[in-house]
FIBA-434877 format. One record per residue (C-alpha): x, y, z; residue in three letters. Coordinates in steps of 0.05 Angstrom, whole numbers, padded with zeros to 5 digits, always signed. Layout:
N
XYZAla;...
END
This chain:
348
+00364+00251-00354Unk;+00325+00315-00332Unk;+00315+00323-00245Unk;+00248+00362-00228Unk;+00273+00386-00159Unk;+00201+00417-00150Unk;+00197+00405-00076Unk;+00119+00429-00046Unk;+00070+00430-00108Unk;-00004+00431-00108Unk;-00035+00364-00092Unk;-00061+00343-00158Unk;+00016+00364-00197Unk;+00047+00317-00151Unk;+00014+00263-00181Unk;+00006+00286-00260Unk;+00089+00309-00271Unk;+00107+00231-00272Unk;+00042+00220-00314Unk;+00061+00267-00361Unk;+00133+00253-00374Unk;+00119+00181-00382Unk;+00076+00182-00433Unk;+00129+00257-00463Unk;+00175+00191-00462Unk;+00213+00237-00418Unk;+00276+00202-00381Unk;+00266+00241-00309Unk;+00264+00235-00236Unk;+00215+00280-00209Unk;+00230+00296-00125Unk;+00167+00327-00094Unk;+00114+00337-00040Unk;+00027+00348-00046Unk;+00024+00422-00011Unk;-00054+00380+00010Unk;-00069+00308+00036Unk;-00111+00262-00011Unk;-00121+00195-00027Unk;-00085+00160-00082Unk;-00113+00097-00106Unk;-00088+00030-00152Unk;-00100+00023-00229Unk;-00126-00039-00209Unk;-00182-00016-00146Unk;-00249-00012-00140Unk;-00249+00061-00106Unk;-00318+00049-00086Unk;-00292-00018-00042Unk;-00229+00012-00020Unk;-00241+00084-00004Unk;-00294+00128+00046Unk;-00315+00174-00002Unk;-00367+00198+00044Unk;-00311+00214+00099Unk;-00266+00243+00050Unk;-00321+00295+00014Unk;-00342+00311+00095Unk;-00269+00334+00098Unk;-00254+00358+00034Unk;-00195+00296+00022Unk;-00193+00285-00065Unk;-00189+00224-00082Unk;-00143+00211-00150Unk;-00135+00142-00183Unk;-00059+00132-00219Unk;-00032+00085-00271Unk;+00009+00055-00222Unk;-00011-00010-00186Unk;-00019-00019-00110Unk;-00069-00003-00061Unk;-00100+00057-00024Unk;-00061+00103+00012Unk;-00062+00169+00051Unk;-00019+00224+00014Unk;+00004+00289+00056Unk;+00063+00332+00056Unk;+00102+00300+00107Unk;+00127+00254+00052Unk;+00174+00270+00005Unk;+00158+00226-00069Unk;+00209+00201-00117Unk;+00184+00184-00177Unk;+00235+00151-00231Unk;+00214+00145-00304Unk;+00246+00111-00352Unk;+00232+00082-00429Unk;+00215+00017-00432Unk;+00277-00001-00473Unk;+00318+00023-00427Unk;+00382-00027-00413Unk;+00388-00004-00338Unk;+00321-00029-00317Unk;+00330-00104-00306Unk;+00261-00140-00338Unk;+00251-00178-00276Unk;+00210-00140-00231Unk;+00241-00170-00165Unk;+00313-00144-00201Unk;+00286-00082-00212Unk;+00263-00060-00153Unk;+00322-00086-00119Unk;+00366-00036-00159Unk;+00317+00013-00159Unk;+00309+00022-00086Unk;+00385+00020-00071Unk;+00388+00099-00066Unk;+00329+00104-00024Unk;+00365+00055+00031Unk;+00432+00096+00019Unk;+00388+00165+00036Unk;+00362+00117+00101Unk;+00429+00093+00125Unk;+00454+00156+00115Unk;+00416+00199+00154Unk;+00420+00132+00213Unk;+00365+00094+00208Unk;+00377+00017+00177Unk;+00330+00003+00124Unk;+00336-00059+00092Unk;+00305-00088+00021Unk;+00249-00142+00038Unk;+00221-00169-00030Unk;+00185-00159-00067Unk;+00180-00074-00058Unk;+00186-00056+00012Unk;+00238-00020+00053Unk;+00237-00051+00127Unk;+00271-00030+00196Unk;+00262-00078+00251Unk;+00204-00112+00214Unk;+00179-00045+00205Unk;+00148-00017+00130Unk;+00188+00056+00124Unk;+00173+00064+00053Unk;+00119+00048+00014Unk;+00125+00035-00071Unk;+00105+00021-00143Unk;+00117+00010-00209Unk;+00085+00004-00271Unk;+00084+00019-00340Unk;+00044+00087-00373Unk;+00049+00089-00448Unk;+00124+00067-00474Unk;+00156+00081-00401Unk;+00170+00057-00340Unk;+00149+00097-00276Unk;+00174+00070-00200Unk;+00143+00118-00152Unk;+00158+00116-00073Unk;+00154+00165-00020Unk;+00201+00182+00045Unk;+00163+00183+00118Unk;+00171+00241+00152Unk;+00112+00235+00199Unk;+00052+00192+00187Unk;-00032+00215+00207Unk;-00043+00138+00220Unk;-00111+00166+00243Unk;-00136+00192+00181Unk;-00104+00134+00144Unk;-00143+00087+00179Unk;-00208+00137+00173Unk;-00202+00146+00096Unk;-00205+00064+00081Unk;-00270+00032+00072Unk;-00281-00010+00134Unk;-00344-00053+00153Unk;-00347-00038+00230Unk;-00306+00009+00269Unk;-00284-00057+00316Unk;-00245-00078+00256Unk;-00221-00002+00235Unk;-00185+00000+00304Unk;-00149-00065+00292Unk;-00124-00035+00222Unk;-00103+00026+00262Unk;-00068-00007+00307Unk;-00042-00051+00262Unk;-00015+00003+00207Unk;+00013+00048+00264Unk;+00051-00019+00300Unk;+00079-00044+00232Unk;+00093+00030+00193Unk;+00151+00073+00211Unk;+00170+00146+00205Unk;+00241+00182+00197Unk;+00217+00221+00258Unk;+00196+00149+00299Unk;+00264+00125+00282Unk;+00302+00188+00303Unk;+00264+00227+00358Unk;+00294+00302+00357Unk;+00343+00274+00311Unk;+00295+00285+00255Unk;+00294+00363+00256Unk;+00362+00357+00229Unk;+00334+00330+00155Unk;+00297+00376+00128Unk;+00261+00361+00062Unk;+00315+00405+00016Unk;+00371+00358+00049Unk;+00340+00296+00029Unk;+00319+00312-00038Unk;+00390+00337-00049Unk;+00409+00261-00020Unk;+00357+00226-00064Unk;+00382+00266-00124Unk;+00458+00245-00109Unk;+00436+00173-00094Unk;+00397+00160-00153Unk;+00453+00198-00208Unk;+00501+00136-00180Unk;+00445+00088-00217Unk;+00413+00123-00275Unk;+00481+00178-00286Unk;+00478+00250-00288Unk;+00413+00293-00268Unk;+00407+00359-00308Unk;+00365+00404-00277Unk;+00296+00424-00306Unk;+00234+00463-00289Unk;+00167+00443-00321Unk;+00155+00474-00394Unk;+00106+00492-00431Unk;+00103+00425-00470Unk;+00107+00393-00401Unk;+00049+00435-00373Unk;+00011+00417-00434Unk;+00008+00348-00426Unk;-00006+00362-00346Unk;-00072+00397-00368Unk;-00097+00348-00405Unk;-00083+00291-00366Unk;-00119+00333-00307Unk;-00180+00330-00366Unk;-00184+00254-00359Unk;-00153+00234-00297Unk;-00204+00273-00255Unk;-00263+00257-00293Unk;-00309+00205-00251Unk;-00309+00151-00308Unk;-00235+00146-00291Unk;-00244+00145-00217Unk;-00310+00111-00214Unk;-00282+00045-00257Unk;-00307-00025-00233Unk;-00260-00074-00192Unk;-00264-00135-00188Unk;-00317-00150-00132Unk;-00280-00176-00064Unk;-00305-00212-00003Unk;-00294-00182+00065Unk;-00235-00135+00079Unk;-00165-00141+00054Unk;-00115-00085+00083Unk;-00048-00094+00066Unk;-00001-00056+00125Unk;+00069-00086+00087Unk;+00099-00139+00048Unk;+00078-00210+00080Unk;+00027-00168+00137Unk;-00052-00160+00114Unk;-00111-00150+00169Unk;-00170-00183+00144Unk;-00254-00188+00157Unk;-00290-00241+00123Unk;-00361-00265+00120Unk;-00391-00315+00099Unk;-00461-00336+00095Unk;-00469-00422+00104Unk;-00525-00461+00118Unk;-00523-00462+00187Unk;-00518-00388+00195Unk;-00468-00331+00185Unk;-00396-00335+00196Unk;-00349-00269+00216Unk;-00273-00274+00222Unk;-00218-00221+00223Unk;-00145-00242+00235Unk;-00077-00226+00201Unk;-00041-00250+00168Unk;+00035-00241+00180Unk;+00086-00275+00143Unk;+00048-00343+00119Unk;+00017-00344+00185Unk;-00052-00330+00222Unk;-00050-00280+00277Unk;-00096-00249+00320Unk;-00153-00298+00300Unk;-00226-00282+00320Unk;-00284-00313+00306Unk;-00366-00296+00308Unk;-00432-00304+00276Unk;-00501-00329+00282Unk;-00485-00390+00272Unk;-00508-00448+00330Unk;-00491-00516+00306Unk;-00423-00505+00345Unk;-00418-00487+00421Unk;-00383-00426+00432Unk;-00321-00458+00464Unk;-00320-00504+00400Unk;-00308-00448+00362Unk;-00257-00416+00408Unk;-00224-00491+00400Unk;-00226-00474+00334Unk;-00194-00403+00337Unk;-00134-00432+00373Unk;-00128-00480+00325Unk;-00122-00431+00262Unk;-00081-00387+00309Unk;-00003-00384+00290Unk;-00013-00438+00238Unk;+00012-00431+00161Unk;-00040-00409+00115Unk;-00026-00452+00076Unk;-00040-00505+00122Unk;-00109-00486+00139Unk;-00144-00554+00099Unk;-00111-00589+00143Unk;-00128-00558+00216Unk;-00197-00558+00191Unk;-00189-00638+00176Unk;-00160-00647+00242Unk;-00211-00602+00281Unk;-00268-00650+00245Unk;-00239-00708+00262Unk;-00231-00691+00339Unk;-00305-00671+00345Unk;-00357-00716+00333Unk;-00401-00679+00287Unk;-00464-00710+00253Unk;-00487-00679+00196Unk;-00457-00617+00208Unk;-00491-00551+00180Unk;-00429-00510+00168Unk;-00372-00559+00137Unk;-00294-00554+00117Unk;-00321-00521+00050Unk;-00353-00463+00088Unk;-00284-00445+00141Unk;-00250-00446+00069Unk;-00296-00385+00042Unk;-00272-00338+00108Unk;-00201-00367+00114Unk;-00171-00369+00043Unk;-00116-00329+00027Unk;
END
């Protein structure tokens, strides 16, 4: 298996290598860093729901869409990528994807633990400390490979991370903020000064030792002209706006998923008695943080702050039923915005 120990490469490389040797059918792992910040978008996302493209053409932040499911995220070079690729037939990637991201993401928790900071596996692909998200990943398949892709926190600009997302008001864009910076981690948040010690050489050095214990040896291997090649043309087709531009499916409200079992969500909807406006999380199967507005006035205001506390710290997937029970202690006749209606802002 060939290592790309390419550490700082232009923005748009950073992304294209792994595209490239998975569809070379190139067994690699490819350790680098975007020399620029940009967005990197899902296969799956609508980038015109997810992403400020306004913001991000004011300040000159790309915008790239990969073959690799997942959301939106903030790219810079204070993370350092791995990016794994394998064939599909492969015997030591397990089929199951829970199994194979556990495996997977055993060197990346040795490269934590070993530089002191106690990252743990939470399923189905997130590394945690104290509850916290320290690395974010993916996997997914590109022609007859497999490609898992994940990144080591330096630092984090939770700022611009929160300013690059799409978000309907900036009320709700502080709550994400706040949210993303409370439940995302950093190597330099978890070791203070410590942090100058690991520079980015040291840890892809680690990752590279880490990872040979899994897949075997790592021969060493600079991009060819074969390689470059296929970059090219992928930059022909992966840039071009029919490939950024594709249609999601349409969503309602606001979805921003911070880590595995945490999302901060807005949702409206639009009843017969008036308009409805909620944001809450939702953390680990449970509501959190509930608030709830509108022009609605078939319900006092304290009703619906009844109604709030209610919903608040209950299972989601409970909610039919604290709706049920909120009916049944009020006395409504006829009311204009029913069960159906609190079901439209409070699925999940």
């Amino acid at each position: 298996m060939e290592l790309y120990n390419l550490g700082q490469v232009p923005w748009e490389e950073s992304q294209l290598i792994y595209h490239a040797l998975a569809l070379l059918e190139r067994e690699a792992l490819c350790l680098v860093s975007p020399a620029a910040p940009y967005v990197c978008i899902g296969y799956h996302q609508d980038v015109e729901q997810e992403v400020d493209l306004e913001f991000c053409r004011a300040n000159q932040i790309p915008v790239f869409r990969r073959e690799v499911g997942g959301g939106a995220v903030f790219l810079d070079g204070n993370q350092l990528f791995f990016q794994l690729i394998l064939k599909r037939d492969n015997p030591l990637a397990p089929r199951r994807i829970d199994a194979f991201y556990r495996k997977f993401l055993q060197p990346v928790i040795a490269v934590h633990r070993r530089i002191g900071i106690p990252a743990e596996y939470r399923p189905v692909n997130d590394l945690v400390v104290q509850n916290r998200k320290i690395s974010g990943t993916g996997a997914g398949e590109i022609g007859n490979s497999i490609v898992f892709v994940g990144n080591l926190i330096l630092d984090f600009d939770y700022e611009t991370m929160a300013r690059v997302l799409k978000i309907p008001d900036e009320k709700f864009r502080d709550k994400v903020k706040k949210t993303i910076a409370e439940n995302l981690s950093t190597l330099r948040r978890e070791l203070g000064a410590d942090a100058a010690h690991w520079d980015q050489t040291t840890l892809r050095n680690l990752l590279a030792r880490e990872f040979a214990k899994i897949v075997g040896p790592l021969t060493p291997a600079a991009k060819d002209p074969a390689l470059a090649a296929k970059m090219e043309q992928l930059q022909g087709t992966l840039r071009q706006d029919d490939w950024l531009y594709r249609k999601g499916k349409p969503v309602g409200g606001r979805v921003v998923k911070v880590r595995a079992g945490l999302a901060v969500v807005q949702r409206m909807h639009k009843a017969s008695g008036g308009l409805i406006r909620a944001e809450f999380a939702v953390a680990d199967g449970r509501f959190k943080d509930v608030s709830i507005s509108g022009d609605f006035f078939c319900f006092p205001r304290h009703t619906v702050d009844r109604l709030a506390a209610l919903i608040e710290g209950s299972p989601t997937h409970a909610i039919v039923r604290v709706l049920d029970d909120f009916y049944a202690r009020h006395d409504f006749e006829l009311p204009q915005i029913g069960i159906d209606d609190w079901l439209q802002v409070f699925k999940t």
